[in-house]
C-alpha positions as protocol buffer text, in pm:
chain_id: "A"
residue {
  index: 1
  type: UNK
  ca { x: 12434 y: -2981 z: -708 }
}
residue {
  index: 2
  type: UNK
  ca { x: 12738 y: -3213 z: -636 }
}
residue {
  index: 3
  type: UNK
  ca { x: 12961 y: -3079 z: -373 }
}
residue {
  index: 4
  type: UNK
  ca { x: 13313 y: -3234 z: -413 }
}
residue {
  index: 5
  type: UNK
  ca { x: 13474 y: -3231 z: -8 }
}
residue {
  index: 6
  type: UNK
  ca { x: 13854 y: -3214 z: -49 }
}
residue {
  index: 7
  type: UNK
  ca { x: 14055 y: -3381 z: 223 }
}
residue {
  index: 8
  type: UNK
  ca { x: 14348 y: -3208 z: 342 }
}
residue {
  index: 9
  type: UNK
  ca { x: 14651 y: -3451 z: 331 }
}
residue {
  index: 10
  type: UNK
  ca { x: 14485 y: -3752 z: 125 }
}
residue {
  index: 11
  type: UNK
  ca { x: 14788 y: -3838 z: -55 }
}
residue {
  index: 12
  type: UNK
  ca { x: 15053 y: -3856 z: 286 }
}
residue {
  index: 13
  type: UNK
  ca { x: 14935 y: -4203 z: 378 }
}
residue {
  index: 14
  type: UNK
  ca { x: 15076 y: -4348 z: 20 }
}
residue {
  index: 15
  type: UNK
  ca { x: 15406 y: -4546 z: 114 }
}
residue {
  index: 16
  type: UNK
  ca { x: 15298 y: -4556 z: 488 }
}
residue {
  index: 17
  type: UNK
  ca { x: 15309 y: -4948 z: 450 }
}
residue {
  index: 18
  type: UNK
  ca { x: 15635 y: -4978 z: 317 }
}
residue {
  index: 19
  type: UNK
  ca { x: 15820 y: -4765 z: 570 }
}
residue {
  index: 20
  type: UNK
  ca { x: 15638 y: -5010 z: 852 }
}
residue {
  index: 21
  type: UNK
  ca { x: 15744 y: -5278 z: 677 }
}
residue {
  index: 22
  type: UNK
  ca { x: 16105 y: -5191 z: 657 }
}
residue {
  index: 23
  type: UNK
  ca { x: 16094 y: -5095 z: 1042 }
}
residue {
  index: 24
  type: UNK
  ca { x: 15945 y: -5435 z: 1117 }
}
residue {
  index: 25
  type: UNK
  ca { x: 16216 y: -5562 z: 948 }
}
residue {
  index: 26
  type: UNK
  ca { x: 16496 y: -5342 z: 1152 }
}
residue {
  index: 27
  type: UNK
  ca { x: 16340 y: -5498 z: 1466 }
}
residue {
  index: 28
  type: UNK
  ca { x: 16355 y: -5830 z: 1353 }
}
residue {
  index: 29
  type: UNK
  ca { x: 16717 y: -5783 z: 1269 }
}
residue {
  index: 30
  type: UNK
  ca { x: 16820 y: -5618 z: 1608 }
}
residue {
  index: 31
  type: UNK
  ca { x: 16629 y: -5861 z: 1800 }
}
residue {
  index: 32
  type: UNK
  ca { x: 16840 y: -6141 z: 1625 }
}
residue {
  index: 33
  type: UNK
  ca { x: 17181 y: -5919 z: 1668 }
}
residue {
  index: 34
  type: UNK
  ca { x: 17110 y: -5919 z: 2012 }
}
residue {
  index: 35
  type: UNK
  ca { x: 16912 y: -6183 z: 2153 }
}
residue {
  index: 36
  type: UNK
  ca { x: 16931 y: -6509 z: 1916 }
}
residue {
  index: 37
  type: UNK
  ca { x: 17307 y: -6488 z: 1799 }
}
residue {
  index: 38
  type: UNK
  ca { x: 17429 y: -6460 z: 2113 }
}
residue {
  index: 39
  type: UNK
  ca { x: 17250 y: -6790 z: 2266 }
}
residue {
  index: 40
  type: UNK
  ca { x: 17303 y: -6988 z: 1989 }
}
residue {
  index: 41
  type: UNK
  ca { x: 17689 y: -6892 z: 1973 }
}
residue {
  index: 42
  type: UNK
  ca { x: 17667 y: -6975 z: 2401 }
}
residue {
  index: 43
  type: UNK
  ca { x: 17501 y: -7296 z: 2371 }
}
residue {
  index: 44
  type: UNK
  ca { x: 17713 y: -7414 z: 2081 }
}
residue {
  index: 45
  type: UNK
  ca { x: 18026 y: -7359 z: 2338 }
}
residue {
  index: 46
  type: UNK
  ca { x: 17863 y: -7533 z: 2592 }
}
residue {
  index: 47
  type: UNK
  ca { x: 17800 y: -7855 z: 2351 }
}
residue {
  index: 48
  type: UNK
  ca { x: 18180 y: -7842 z: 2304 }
}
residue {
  index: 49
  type: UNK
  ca { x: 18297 y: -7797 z: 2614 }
}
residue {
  index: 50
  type: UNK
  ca { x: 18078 y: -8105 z: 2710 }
}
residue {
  index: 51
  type: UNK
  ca { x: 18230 y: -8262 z: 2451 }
}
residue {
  index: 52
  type: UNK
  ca { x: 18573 y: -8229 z: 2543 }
}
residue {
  index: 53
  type: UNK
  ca { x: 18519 y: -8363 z: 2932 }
}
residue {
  index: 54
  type: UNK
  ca { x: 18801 y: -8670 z: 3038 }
}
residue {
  index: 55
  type: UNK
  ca { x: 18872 y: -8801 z: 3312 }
}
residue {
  index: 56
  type: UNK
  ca { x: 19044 y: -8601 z: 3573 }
}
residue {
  index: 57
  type: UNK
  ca { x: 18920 y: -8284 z: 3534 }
}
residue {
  index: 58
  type: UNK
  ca { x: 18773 y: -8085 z: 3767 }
}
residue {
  index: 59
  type: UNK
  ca { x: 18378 y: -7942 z: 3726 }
}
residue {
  index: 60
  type: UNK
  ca { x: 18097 y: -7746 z: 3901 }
}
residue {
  index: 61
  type: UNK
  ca { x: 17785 y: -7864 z: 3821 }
}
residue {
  index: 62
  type: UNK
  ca { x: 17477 y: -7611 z: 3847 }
}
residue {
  index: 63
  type: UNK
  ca { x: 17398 y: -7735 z: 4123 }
}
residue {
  index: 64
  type: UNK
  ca { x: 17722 y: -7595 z: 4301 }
}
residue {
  index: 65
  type: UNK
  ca { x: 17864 y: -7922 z: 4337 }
}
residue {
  index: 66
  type: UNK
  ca { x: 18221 y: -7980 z: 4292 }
}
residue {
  index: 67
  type: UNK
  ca { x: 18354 y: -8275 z: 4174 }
}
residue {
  index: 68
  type: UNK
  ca { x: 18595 y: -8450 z: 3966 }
}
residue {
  index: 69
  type: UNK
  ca { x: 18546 y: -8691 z: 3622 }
}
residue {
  index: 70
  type: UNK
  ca { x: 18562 y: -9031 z: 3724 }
}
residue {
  index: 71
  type: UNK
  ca { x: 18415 y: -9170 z: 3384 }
}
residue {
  index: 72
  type: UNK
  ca { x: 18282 y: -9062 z: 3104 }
}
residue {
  index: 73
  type: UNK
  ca { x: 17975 y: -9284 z: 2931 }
}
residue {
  index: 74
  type: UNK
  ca { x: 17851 y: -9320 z: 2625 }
}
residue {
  index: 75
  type: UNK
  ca { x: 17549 y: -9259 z: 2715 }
}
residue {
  index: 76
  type: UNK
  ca { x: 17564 y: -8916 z: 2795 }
}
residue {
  index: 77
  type: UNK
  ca { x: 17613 y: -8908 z: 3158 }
}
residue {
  index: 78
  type: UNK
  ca { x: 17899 y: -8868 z: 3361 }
}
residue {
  index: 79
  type: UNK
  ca { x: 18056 y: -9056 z: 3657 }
}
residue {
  index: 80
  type: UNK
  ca { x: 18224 y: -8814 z: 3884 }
}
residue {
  index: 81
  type: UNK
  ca { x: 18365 y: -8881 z: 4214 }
}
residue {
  index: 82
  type: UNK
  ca { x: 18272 y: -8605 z: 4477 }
}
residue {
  index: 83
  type: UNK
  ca { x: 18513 y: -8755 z: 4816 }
}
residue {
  index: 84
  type: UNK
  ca { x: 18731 y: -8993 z: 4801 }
}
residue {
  index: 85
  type: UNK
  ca { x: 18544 y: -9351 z: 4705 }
}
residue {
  index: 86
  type: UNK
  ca { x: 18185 y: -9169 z: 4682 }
}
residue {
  index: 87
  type: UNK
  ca { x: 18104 y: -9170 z: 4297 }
}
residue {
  index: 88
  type: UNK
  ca { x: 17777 y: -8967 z: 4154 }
}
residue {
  index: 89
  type: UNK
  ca { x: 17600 y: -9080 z: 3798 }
}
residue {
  index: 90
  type: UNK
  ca { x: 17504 y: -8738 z: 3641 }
}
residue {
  index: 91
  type: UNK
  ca { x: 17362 y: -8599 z: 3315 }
}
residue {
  index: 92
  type: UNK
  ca { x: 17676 y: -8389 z: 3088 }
}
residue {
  index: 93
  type: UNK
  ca { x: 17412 y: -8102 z: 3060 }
}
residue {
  index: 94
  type: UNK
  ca { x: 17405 y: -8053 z: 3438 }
}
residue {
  index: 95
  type: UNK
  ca { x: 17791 y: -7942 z: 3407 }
}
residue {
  index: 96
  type: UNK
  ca { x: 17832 y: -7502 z: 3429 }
}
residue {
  index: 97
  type: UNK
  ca { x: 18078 y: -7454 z: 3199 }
}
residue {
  index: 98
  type: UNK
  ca { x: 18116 y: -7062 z: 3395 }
}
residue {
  index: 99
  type: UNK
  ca { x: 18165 y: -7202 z: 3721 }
}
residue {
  index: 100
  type: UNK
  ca { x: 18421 y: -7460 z: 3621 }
}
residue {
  index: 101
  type: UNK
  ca { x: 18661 y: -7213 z: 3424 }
}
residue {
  index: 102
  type: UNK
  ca { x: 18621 y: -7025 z: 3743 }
}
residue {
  index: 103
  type: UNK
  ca { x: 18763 y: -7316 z: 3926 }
}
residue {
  index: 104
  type: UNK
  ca { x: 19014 y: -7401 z: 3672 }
}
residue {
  index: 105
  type: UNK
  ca { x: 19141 y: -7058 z: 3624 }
}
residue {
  index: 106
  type: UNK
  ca { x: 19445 y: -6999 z: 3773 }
}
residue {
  index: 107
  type: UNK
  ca { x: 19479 y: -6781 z: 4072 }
}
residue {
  index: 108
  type: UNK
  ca { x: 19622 y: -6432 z: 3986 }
}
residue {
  index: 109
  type: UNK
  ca { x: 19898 y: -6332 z: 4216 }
}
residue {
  index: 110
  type: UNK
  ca { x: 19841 y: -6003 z: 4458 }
}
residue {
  index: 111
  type: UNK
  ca { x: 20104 y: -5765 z: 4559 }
}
């Protein structure tokens, strides 16, 4: 006597593995929409902004100081000049691009 046990629902699980593939994919997609894009679009600004530093303008560093281009090396640092005669030898990458458009923006006029 062979007894033959049927299994309700045996043939549901067939394609299973694609559909979790596909939603692995989705999430790999929306995490890249949201999280990767977005920082590599933000630090590419930031290289250009650093780029385009002269003398005379005016920065925030992230350190909250304020100061003014002095020099600009070739070496990737920066001379700026915090008072009057008193000159500081920084890194470019220390510069917050934020904070300095928030200095350099002009003031908007209140009624």
């Amino acid at each position: 006597m062979n007894t033959v046990i049927l299994m309700a629902g045996g043939g549901a699980q067939q394609g299973g593995g694609m559909q979790q593939f596909f939603l692995l994919g989705m999430i790999m997609v929306v995490f890249w929409l949201f999280m990767i894009r977005p920082q590599s679009k933000k630090a590419k600004e930031h290289k250009i902004f650093i780029e385009n530093l002269q003398k005379g303008d005016k920065i925030v560093t992230t350190a909250g100081i304020h100061a003014t281009v002095n020099k600009v090396n070739e070496d990737g640092t920066l001379q700026i000049e915090v008072n009057p005669g008193s000159y500081l030898k920084m890194e470019k990458s220390a510069i917050s691009q934020e904070w300095t458009a928030a200095i350099n923006k002009p003031a908007t006029e209140t009624k």
